[in-house]
KOLTI-697000 format. One record per residue (C-alpha): residue in three letters; residue number from 1; x, y, z. Coordinates in Angstrom, 3 decimals. Layout:
REM KOLTI-697000
{rest: ALA&nr: NUM&X: X&Y: Y&Z: Z}
...
***
This chain:
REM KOLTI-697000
{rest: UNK&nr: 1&X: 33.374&Y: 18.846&Z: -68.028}
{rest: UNK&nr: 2&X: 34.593&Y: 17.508&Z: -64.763}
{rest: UNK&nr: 3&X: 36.548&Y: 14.261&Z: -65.200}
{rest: UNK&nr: 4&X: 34.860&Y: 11.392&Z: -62.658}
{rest: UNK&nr: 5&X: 36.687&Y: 8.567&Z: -61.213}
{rest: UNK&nr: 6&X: 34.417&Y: 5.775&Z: -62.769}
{rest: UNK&nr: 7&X: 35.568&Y: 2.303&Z: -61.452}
{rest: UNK&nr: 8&X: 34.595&Y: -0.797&Z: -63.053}
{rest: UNK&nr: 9&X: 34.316&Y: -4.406&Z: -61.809}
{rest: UNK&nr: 10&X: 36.767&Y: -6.656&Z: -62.189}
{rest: UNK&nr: 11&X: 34.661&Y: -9.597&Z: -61.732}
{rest: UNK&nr: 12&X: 30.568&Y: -10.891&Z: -60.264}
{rest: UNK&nr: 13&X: 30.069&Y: -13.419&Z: -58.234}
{rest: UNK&nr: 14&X: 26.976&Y: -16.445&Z: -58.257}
{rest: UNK&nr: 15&X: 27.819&Y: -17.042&Z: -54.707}
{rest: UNK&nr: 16&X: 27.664&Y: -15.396&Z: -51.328}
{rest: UNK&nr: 17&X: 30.321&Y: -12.992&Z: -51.317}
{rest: UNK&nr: 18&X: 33.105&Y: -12.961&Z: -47.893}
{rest: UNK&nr: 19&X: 33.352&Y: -8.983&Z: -47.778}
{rest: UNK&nr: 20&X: 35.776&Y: -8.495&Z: -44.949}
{rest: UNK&nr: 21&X: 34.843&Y: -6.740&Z: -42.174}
{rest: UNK&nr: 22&X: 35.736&Y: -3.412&Z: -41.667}
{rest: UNK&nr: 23&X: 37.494&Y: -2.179&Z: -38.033}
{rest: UNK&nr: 24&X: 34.487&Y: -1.817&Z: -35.913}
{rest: UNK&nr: 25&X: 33.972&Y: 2.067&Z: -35.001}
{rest: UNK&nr: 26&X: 30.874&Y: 4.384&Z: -35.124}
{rest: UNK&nr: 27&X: 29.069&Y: 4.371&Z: -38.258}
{rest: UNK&nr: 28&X: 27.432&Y: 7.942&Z: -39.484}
{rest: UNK&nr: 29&X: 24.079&Y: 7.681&Z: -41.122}
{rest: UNK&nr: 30&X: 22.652&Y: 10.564&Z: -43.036}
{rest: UNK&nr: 31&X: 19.826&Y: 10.981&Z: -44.920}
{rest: UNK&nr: 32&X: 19.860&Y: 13.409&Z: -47.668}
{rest: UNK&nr: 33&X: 16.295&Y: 12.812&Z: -49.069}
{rest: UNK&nr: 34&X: 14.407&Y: 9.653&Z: -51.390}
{rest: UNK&nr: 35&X: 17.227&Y: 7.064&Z: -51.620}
{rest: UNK&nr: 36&X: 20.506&Y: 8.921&Z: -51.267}
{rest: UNK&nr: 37&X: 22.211&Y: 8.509&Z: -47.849}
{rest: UNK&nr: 38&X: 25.902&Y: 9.709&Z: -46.281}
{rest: UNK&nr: 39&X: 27.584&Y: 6.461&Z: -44.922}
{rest: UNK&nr: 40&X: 30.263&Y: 8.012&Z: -42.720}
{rest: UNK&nr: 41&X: 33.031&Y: 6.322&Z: -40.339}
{rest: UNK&nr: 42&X: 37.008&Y: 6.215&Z: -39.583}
{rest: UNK&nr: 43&X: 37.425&Y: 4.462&Z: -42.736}
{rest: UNK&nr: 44&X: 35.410&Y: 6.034&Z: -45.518}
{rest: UNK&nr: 45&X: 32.795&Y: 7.865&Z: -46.052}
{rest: UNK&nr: 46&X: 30.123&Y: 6.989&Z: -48.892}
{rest: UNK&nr: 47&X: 27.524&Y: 8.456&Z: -50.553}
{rest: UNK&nr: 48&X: 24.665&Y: 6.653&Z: -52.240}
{rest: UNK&nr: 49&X: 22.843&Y: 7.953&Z: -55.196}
{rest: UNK&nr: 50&X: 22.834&Y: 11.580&Z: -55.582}
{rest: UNK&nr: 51&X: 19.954&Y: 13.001&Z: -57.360}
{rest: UNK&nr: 52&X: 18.611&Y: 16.095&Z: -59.148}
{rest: UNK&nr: 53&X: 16.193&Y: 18.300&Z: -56.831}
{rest: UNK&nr: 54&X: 13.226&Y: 17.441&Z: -59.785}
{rest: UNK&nr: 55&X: 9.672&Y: 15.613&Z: -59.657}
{rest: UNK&nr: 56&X: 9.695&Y: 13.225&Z: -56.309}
{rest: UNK&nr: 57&X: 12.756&Y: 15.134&Z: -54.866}
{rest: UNK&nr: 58&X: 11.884&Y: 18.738&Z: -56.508}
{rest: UNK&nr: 59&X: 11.830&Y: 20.111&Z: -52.701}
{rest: UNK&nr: 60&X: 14.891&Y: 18.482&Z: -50.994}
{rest: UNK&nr: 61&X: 17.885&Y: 20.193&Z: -51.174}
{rest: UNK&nr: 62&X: 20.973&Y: 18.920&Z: -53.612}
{rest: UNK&nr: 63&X: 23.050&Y: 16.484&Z: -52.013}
{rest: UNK&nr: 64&X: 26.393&Y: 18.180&Z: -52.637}
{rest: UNK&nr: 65&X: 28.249&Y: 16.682&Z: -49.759}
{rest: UNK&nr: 66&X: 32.196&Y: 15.791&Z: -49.348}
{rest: UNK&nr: 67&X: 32.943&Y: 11.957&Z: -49.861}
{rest: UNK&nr: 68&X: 35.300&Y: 9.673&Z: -51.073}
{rest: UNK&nr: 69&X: 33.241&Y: 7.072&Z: -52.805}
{rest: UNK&nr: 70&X: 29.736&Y: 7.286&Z: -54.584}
{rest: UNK&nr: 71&X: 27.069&Y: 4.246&Z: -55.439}
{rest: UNK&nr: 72&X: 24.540&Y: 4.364&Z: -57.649}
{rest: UNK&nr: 73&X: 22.259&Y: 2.283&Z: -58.441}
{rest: UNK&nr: 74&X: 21.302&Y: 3.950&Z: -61.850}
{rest: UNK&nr: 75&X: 22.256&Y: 6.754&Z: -64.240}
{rest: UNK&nr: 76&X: 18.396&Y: 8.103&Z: -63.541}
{rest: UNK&nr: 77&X: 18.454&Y: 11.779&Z: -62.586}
{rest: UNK&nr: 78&X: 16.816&Y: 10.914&Z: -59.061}
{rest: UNK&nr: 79&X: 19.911&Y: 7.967&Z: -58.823}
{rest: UNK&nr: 80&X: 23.133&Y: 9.154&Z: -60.668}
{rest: UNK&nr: 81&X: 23.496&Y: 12.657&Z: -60.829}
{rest: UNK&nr: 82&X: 26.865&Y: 12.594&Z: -60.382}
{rest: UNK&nr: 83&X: 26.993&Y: 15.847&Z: -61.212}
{rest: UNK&nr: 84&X: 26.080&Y: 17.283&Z: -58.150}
{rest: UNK&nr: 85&X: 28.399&Y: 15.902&Z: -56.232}
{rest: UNK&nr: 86&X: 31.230&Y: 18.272&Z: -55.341}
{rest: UNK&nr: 87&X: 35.627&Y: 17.376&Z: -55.682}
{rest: UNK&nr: 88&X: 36.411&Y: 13.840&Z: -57.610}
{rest: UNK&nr: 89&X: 35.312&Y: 11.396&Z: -55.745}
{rest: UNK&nr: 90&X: 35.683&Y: 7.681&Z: -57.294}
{rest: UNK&nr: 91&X: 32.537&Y: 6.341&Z: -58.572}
{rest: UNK&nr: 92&X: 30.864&Y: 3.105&Z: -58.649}
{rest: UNK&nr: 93&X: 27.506&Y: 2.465&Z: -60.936}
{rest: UNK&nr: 94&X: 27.765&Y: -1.312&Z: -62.580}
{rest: UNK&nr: 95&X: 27.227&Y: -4.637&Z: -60.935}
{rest: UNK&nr: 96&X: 30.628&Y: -6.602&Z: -59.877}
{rest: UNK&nr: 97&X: 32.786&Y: -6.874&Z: -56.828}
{rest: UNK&nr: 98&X: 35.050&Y: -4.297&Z: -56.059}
{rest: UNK&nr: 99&X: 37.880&Y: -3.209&Z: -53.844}
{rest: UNK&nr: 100&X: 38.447&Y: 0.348&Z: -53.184}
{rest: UNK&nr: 101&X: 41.557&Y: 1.104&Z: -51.099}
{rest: UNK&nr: 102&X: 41.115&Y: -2.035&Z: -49.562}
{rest: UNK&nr: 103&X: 37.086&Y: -1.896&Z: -48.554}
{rest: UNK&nr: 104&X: 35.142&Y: -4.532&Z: -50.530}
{rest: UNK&nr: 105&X: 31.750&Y: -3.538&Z: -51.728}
{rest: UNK&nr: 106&X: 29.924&Y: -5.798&Z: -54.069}
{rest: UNK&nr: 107&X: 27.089&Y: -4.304&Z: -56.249}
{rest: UNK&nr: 108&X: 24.199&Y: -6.946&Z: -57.193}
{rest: UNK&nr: 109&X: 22.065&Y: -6.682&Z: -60.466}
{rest: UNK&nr: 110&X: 18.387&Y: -6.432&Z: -60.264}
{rest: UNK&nr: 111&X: 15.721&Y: -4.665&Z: -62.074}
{rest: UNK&nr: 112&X: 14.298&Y: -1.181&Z: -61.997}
{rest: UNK&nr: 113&X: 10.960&Y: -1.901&Z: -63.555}
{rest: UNK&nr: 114&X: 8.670&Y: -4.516&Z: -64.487}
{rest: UNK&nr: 115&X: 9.330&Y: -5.177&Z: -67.898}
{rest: UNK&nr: 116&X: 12.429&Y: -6.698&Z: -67.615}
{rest: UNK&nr: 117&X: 13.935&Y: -3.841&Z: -67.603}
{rest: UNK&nr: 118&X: 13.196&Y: -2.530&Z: -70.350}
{rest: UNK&nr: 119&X: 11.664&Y: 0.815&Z: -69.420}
{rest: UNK&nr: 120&X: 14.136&Y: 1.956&Z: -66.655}
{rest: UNK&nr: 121&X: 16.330&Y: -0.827&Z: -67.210}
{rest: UNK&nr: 122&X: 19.313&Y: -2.356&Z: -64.449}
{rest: UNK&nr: 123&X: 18.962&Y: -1.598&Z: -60.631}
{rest: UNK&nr: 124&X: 22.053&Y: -2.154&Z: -58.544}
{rest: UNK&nr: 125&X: 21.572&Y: -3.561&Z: -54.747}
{rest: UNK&nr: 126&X: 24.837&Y: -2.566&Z: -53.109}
{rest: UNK&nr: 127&X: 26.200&Y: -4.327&Z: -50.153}
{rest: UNK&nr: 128&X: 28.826&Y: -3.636&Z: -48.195}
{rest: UNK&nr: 129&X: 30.739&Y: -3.405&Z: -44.578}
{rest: UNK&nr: 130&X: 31.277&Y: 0.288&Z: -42.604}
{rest: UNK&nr: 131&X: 32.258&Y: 0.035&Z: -39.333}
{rest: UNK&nr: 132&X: 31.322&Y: -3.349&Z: -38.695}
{rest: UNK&nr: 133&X: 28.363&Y: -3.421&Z: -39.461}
{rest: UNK&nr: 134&X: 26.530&Y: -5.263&Z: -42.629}
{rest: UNK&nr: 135&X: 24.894&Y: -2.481&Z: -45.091}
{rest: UNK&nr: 136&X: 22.088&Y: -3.619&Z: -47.951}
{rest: UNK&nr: 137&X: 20.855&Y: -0.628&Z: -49.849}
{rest: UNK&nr: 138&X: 18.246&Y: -1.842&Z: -52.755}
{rest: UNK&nr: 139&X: 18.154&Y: 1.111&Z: -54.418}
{rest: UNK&nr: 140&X: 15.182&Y: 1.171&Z: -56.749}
{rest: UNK&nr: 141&X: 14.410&Y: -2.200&Z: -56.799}
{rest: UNK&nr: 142&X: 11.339&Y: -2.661&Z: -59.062}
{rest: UNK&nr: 143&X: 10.325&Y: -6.886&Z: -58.770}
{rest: UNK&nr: 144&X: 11.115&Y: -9.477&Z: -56.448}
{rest: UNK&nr: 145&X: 14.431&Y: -11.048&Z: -55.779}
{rest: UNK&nr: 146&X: 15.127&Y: -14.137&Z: -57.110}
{rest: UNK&nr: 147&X: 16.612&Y: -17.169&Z: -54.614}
{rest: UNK&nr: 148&X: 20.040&Y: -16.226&Z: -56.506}
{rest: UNK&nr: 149&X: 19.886&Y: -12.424&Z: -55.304}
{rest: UNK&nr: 150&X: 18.982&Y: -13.714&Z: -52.037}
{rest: UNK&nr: 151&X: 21.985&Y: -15.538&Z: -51.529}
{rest: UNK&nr: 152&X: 23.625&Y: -13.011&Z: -52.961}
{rest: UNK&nr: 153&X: 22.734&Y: -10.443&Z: -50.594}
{rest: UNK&nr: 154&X: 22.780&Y: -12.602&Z: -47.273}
{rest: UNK&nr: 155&X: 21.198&Y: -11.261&Z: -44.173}
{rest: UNK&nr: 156&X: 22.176&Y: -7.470&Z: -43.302}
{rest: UNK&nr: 157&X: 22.420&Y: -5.413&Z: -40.569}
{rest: UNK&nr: 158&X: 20.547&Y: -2.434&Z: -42.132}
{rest: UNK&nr: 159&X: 18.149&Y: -2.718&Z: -45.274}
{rest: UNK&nr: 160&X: 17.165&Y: 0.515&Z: -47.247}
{rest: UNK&nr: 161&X: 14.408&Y: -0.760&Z: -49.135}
{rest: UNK&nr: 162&X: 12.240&Y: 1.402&Z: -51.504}
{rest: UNK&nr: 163&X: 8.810&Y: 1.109&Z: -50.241}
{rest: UNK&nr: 164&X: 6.651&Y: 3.800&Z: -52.545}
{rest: UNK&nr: 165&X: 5.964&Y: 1.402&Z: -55.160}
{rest: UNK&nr: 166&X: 5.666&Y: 4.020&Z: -58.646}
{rest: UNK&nr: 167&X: 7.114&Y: 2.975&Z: -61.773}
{rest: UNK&nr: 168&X: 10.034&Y: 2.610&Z: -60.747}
{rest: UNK&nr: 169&X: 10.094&Y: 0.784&Z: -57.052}
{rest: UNK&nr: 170&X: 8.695&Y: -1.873&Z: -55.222}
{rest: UNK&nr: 171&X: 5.238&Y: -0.843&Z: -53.571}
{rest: UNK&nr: 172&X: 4.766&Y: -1.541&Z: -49.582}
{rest: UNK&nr: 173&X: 3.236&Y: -4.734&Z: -49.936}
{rest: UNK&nr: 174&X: 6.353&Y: -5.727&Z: -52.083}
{rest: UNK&nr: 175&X: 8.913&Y: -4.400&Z: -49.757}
{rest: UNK&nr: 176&X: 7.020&Y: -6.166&Z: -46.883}
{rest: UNK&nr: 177&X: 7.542&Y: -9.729&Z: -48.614}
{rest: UNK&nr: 178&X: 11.353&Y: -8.711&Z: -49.034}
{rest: UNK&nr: 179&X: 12.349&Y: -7.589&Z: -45.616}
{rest: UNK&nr: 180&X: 10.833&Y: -10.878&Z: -44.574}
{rest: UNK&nr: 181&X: 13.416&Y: -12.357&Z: -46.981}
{rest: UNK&nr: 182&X: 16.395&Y: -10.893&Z: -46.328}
{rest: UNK&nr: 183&X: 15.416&Y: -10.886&Z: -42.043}
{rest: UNK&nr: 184&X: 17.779&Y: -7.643&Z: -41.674}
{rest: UNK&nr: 185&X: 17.939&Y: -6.727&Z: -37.747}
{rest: UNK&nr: 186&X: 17.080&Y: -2.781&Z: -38.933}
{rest: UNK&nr: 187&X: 14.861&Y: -1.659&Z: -41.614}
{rest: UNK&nr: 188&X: 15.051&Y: 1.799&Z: -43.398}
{rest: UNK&nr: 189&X: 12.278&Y: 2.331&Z: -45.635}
{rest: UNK&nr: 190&X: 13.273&Y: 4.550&Z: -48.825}
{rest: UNK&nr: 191&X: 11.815&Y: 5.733&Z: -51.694}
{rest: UNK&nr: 192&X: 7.972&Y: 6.976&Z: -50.903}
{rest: UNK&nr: 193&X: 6.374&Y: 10.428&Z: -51.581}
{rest: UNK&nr: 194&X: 7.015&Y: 13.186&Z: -48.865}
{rest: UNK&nr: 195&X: 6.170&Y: 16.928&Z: -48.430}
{rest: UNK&nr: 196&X: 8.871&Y: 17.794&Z: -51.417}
{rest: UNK&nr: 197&X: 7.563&Y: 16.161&Z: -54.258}
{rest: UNK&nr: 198&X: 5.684&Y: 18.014&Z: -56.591}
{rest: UNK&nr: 199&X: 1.721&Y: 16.820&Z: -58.371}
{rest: UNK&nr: 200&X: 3.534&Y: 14.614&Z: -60.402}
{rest: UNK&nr: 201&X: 5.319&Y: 12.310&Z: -58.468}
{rest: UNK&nr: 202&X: 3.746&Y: 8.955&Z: -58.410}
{rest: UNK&nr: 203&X: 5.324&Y: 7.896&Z: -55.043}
{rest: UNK&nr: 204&X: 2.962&Y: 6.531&Z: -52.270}
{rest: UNK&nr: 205&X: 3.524&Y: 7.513&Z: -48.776}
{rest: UNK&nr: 206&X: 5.055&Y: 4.703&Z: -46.421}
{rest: UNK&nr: 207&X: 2.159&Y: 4.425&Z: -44.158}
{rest: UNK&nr: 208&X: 1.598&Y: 0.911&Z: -45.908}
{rest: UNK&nr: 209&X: 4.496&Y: -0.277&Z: -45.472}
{rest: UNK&nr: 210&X: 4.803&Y: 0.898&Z: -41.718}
{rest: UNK&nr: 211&X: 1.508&Y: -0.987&Z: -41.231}
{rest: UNK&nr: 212&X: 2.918&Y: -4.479&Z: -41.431}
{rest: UNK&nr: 213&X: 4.878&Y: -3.794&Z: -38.318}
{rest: UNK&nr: 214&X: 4.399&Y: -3.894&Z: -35.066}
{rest: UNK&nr: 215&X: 4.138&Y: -0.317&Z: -33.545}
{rest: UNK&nr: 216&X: 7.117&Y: -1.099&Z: -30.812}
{rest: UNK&nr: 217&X: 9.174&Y: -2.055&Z: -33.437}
{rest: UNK&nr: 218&X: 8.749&Y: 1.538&Z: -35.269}
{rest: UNK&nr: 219&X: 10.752&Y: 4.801&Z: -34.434}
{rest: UNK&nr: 220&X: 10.741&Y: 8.175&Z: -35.937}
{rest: UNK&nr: 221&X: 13.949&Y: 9.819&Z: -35.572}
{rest: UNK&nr: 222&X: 13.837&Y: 13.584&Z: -35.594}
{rest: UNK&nr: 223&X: 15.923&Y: 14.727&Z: -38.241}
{rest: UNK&nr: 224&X: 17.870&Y: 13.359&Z: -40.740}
{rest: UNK&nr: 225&X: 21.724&Y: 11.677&Z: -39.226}
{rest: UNK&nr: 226&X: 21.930&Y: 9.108&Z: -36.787}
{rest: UNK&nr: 227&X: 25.355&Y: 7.571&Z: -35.033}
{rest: UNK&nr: 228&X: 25.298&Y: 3.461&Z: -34.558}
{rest: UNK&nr: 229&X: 27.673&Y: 1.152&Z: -33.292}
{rest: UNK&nr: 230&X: 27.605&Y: -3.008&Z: -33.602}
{rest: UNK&nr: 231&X: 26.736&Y: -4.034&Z: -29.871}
{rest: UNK&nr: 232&X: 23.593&Y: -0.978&Z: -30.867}
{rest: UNK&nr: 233&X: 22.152&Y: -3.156&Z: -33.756}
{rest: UNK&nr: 234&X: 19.289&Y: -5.275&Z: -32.221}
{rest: UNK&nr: 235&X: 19.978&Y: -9.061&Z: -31.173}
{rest: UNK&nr: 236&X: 16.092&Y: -9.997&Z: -31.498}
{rest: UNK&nr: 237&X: 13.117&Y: -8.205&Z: -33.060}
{rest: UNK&nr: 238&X: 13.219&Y: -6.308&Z: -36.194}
{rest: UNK&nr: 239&X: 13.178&Y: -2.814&Z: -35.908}
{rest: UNK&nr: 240&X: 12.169&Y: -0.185&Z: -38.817}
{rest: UNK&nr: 241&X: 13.815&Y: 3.345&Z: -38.495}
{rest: UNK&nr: 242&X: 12.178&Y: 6.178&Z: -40.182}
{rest: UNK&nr: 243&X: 13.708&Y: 9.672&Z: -40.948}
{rest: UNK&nr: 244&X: 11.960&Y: 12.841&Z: -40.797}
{rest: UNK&nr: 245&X: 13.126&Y: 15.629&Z: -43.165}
{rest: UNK&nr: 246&X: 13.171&Y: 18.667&Z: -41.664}
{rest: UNK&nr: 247&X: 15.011&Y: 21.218&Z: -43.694}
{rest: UNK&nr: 248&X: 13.562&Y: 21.275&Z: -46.809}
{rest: UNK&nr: 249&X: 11.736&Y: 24.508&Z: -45.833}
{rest: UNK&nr: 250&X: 8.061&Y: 23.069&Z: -46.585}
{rest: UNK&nr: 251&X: 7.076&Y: 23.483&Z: -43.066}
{rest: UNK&nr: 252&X: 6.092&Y: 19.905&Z: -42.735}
{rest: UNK&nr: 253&X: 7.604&Y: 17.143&Z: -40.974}
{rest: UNK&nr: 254&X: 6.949&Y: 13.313&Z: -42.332}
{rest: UNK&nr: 255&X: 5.745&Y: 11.497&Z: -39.225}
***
């Protein structure tokens, strides 16, 4: 078995974090299907929650990519599969504040269902600075945030929010309530049923979240990687950013 570079925290905060910023540059965003995304820039790059191709994400293809540092914000096959992941890169999975080769991330706890936790148990929000600009991913967050969380978390940049709703994730309604919240200036919805889930997958689509917004505010990209800057990340109006996964070889494009 391959030996993993698990890192654990050396300490959590109940307070605002200061995360230093990191040199400003272009910041790499690549989606690789559900919740897992490439974070990619001069300093690092990052890969969020690597899954098994299996129920929700049975038609996406394994996201066996190069990187230096993985978050997850579960062991859950469509979270943690570390597995997958190709070298040894060092590994983050528990709530705390870390520093890894000088780049502070802080992971939050939360809860991936609503029974306490007791079904799918702890979620981890992760939060962190790439190129200069503020990054929230919520992973599968499952209930509301409490006013502690909130603090916690602060006011990003970019917010990947699950918006599919499941047993598992927030539904659209939900995720609606918490981008108004946290007030990021871009919103990437995450976590909702598309062309490569199989019967069984009891994701929603994110038409119901997408609703809530004004329809200048959405964009589509086509395809899955986008480049961004901090003088591109909006001054005013929120904007929500949608992906469109093109190369699972399904034939159908989510729109």
């Amino acid at each position: 078995m391959q030996r993993r570079n698990f890192l654990l925290a050396g300490a959590s905060l109940l307070s605002a974090p200061v995360l230093a910023q990191s040199p400003k540059s272009t910041l790499t965003i690549r989606w690789l299907g559900h919740t897992s995304f490439l974070f990619t820039s001069g300093e690092m790059r990052i890969l969020v929650n690597p899954f098994r191709p299996l129920a929700c994400t049975k038609g996406y293809q394994k996201p066996a990519v190069d990187t230096d540092l993985v978050l997850m914000s579960s062991r859950l096959f469509d979270e943690g599969a570390i597995e997958v992941v190709p070298g040894n890169p060092k590994v983050l999975y528990q709530p705390g504040v870390y520093e890894v080769e000088s780049f502070k991330l802080q992971g939050i706890r939360t809860l991936h269902d609503t029974r306490e936790g007791r079904r799918f148990g702890v979620n981890v929000v992760w939060r962190w600075v790439q190129g200069g600009i503020t990054l929230v991913h919520l992973g599968g967050l499952a209930v509301p945030l409490t006013d502690d969380q909130k603090i916690l978390i602060g006011q990003p940049d970019i917010l990947f929010v699950p918006v599919g709703g499941g047993m598992k994730a927030m539904d659209g309604a939900q995720a609606v309530e918490t981008v108004k919240a946290l007030n990021p200036k871009i919103v990437v919805p995450t976590h909702y049923r598309t062309p490569a889930a199989d019967a069984q997958c009891d994701l929603a689509a994110p038409e119901a979240f997408l609703s809530a917004f004004p329809k200048e505010n959405l964009k589509v990209y086509p395809g899955t990687e986008i480049s961004l800057s901090p003088n591109q990340i909006p001054k005013t109006a929120l904007h929500v950013r949608l992906f469109t996964y093109t190369n699972f070889n399904l034939g159908t494009r989510v729109t």
